[in-house]
PAKOLKE-995456 format. One record per residue (C-alpha): residue number from 1; residue in one letter; z, y, x. Coordinates in steps of 0.1 Angstrom, whole numbers, plus 5000, padded with zeros to 4 digits. Layout:
BEGIN
PT resi resn   pz   py   px
PT  NUM    A    Z    Y    X
...
//
This chain:
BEGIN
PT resi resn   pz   py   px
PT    1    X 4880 5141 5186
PT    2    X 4902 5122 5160
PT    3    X 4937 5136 5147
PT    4    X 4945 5113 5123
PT    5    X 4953 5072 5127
PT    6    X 4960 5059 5090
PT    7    X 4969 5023 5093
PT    8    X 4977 5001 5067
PT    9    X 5004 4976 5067
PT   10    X 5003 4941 5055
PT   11    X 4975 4921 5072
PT   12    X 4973 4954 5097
PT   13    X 5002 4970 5107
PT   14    X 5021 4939 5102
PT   15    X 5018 4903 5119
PT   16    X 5017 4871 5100
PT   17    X 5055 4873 5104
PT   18    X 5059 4908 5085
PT   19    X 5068 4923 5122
PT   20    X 5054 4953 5144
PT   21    X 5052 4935 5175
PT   22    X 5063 4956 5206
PT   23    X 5029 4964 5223
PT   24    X 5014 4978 5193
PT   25    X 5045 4998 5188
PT   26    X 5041 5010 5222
PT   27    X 5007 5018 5213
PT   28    X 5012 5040 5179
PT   29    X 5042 5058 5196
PT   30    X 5028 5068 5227
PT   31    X 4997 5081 5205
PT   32    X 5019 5098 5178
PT   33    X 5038 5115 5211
PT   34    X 5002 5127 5221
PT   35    X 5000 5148 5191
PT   36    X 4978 5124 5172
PT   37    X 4990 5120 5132
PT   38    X 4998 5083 5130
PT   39    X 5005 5073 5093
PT   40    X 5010 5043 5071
PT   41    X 4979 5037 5045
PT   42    X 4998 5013 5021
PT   43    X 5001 4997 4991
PT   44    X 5039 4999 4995
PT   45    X 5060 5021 4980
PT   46    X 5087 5040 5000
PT   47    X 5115 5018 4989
PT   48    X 5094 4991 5007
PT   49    X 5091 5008 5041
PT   50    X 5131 5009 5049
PT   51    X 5126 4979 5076
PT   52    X 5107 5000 5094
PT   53    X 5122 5028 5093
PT   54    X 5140 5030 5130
PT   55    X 5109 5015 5145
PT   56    X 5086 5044 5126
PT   57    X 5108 5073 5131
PT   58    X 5078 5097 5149
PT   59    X 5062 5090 5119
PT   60    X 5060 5120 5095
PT   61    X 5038 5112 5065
PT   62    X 5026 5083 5046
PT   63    X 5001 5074 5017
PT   64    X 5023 5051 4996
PT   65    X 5018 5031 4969
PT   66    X 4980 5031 4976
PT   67    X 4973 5066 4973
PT   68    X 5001 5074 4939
PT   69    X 5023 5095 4964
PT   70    X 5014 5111 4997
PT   71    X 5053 5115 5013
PT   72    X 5065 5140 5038
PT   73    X 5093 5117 5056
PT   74    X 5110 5140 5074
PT   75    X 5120 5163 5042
PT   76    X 5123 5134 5022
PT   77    X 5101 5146 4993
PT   78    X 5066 5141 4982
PT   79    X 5033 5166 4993
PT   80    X 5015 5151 4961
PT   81    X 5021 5125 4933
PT   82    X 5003 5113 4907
PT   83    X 5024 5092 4878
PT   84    X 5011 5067 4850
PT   85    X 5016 5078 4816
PT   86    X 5046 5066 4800
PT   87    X 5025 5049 4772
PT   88    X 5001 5034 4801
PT   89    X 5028 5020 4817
PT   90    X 5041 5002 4785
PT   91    X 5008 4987 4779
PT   92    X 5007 4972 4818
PT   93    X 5043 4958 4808
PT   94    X 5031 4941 4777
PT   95    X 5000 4926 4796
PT   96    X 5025 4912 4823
PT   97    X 5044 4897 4795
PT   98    X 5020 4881 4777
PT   99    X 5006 4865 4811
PT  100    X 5045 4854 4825
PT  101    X 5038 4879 4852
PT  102    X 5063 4890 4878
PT  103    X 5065 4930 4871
PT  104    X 5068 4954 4903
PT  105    X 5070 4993 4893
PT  106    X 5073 5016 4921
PT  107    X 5089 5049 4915
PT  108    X 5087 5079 4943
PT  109    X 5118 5065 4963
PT  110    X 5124 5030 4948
PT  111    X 5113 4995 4936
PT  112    X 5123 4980 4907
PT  113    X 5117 4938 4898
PT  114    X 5139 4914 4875
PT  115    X 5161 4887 4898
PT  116    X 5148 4860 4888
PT  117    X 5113 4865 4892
PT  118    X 5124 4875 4930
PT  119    X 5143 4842 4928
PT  120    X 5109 4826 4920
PT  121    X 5086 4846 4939
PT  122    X 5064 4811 4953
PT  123    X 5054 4812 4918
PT  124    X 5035 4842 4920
PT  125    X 5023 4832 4956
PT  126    X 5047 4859 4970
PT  127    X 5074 4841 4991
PT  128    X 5066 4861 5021
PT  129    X 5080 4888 5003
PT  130    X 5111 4877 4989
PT  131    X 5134 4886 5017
PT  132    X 5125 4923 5013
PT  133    X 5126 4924 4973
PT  134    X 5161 4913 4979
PT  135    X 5173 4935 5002
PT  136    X 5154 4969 4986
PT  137    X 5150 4963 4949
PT  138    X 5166 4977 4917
PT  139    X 5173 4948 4896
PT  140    X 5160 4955 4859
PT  141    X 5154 4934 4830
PT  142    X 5141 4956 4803
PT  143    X 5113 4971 4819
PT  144    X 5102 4992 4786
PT  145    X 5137 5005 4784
PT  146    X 5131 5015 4817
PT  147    X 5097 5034 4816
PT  148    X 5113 5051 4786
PT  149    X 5141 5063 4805
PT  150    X 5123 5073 4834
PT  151    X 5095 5087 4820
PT  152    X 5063 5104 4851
PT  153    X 5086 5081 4874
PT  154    X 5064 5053 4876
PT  155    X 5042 5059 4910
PT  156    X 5026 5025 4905
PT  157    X 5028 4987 4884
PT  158    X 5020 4958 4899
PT  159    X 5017 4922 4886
PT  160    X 5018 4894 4900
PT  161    X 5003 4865 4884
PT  162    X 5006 4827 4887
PT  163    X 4974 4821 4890
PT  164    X 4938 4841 4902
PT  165    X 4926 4826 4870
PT  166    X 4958 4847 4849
PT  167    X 4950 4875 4868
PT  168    X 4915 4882 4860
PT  169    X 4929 4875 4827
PT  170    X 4949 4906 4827
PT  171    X 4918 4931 4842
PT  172    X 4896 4918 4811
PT  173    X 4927 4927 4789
PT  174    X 4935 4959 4803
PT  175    X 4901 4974 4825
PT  176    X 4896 5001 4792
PT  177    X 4926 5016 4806
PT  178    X 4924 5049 4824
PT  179    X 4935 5032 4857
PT  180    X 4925 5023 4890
PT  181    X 4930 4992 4897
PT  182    X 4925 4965 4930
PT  183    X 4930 4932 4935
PT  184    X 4959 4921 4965
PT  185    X 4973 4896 4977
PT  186    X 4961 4861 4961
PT  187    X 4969 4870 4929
PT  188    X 4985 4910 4926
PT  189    X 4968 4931 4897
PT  190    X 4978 4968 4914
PT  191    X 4977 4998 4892
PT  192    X 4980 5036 4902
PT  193    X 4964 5068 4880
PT  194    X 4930 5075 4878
PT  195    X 4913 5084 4912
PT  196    X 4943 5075 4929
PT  197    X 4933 5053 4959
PT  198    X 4942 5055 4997
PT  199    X 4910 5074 5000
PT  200    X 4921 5102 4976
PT  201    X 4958 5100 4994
PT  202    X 4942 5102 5029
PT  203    X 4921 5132 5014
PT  204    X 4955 5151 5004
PT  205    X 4971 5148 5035
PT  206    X 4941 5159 5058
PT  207    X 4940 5191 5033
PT  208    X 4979 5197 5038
PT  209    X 4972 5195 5074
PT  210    X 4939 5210 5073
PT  211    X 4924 5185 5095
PT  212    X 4890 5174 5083
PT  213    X 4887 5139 5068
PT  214    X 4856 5127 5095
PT  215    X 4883 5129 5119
PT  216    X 4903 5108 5111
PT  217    X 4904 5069 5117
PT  218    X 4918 5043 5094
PT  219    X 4927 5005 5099
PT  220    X 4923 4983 5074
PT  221    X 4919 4941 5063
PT  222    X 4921 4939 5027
PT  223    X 4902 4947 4995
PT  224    X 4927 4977 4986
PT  225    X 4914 4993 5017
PT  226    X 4880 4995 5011
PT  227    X 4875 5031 5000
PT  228    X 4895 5045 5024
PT  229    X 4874 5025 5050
PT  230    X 4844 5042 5038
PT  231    X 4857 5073 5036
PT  232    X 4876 5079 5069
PT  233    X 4854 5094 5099
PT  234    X 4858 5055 5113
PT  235    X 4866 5023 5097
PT  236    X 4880 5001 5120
PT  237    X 4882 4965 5104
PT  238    X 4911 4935 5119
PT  239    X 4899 4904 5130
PT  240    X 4918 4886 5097
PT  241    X 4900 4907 5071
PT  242    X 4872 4888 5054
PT  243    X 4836 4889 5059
PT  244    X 4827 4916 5028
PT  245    X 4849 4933 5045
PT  246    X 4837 4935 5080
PT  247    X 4804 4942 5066
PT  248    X 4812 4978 5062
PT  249    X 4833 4984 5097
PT  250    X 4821 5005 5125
PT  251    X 4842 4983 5145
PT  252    X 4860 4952 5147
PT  253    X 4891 4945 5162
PT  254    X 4911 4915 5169
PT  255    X 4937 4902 5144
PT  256    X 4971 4914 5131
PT  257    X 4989 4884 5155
PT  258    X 4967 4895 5183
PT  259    X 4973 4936 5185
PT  260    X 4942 4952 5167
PT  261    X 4952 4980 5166
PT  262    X 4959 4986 5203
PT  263    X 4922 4983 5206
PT  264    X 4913 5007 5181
PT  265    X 4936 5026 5199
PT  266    X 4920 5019 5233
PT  267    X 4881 5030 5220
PT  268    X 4889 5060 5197
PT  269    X 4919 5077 5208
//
């Protein structure tokens, strides 16, 4: 009945060591090999996918950066984007500034952060991360000179704040804008167009591939995967998501160290 297995990534696809752990690979493959669609439902941009890239190679399509680009990988080029405005964009960067925010812009293909703030990443609660910003990211210090250079290139702007408290700072400051926004990680402000969520990128694809959104099942733990969760035929739910979150599953698997997904795998598909 289902054609479509959206999965997000960190919390999800992921274990608590940022890996894909072999049965669960097993798992996706051998379902992606049955015909199912098996994509990534992610707040990451492409840039931040490359690690994977050998193990996910059935893998056609993605919704990246939370919806901002729906990606064909196989022809290298987006099925739909959807850009913040250049002048947007300069406002996020000021907001960031005037918070001492580390500054993540995701264009289509790449990811863009300043060095030092990768250097420092524990202060913005993102260690985990590090490693990858290292290996994948642009370096950039002037991040207006960059928006005005690369004008409709920015897919999405993240900040990442020092504190919860700094965070909710910057959503008072900057919630007038014509955003959407979503909290992540313990203290990521996530910004992406209007409408833009993993629900309206799941929605593109299924039109692309004319399959019918209330077949499709998505996997989720986080706040940012809410919508999609309640629009997907099924939300399944991981064991690690919190208690709001579970609220709204029509099941509950185990947790991202313990295989979930195999078990979504194992009752839906």
């Amino acid at each position: 009945m289902y054609k479509i297995l959206a999965l997000d990534m960190d919390g999800t696809l992921l274990n608590s060591q940022k890996k894909i752990s072999p049965k669960t690979l097993a798992a996706i493959s051998e379902l992606a090999r049955r015909g199912v669609v098996v994509v990534v439902s992610t707040g990451r941009g492409v840039a931040e996918l490359q690690d994977y890239k050998d193990e996910l190679k059935f893998m056609n399509y993605g919704v990246t950066s939370s919806g901002g680009a729906v990606y064909d990988f196989f022809n290298k080029k987006p099925i739909k984007s959807h850009p913040i405005s250049e002048s947007v964009a300069l406002e996020l960067i000021d907001a960031g500034i005037s918070e001492r925010a580390m500054i993540h812009i995701l264009g289509l293909t790449n990811s863009i952060m300043d060095d030092d703030d990768i250097k420092n990443a524990a202060d913005f609660q993102m260690s985990v991360y590090a490693p990858m910003y290292d290996r994948i990211c642009t370096r950039c210090k002037d991040f207006k000179k960059y928006v005005h250079e690369n004008p409709n290139e920015i897919i999405k702007l993240n900040l990442y704040h020092r504190s919860p408290e700094s965070r909710q700072r910057n959503f008072e400051r900057l919630k007038h804008l014509d955003l959407t926004f979503a909290f992540a990680e313990t203290t990521a402000l996530e910004s992406s167009s209007k409408g833009v969520s993993k629900a309206s990128g799941l929605i593109e694809l299924c039109e692309f591939l004319q399959i019918d959104i209330s077949e499709t099942v998505a996997v989720g733990d986080a706040p940012n995967d809410i919508e999609v969760l309640q629009t997907a035929g099924i939300a399944a739910v991981m064991g690690n998501a919190d208690d709001e979150i579970k609220k709204i599953a029509d099941f509950v698997t185990d947790d991202n160290d313990h295989d979930g997904i195999v078990k979504v795998i194992e009752k839906y598909f």
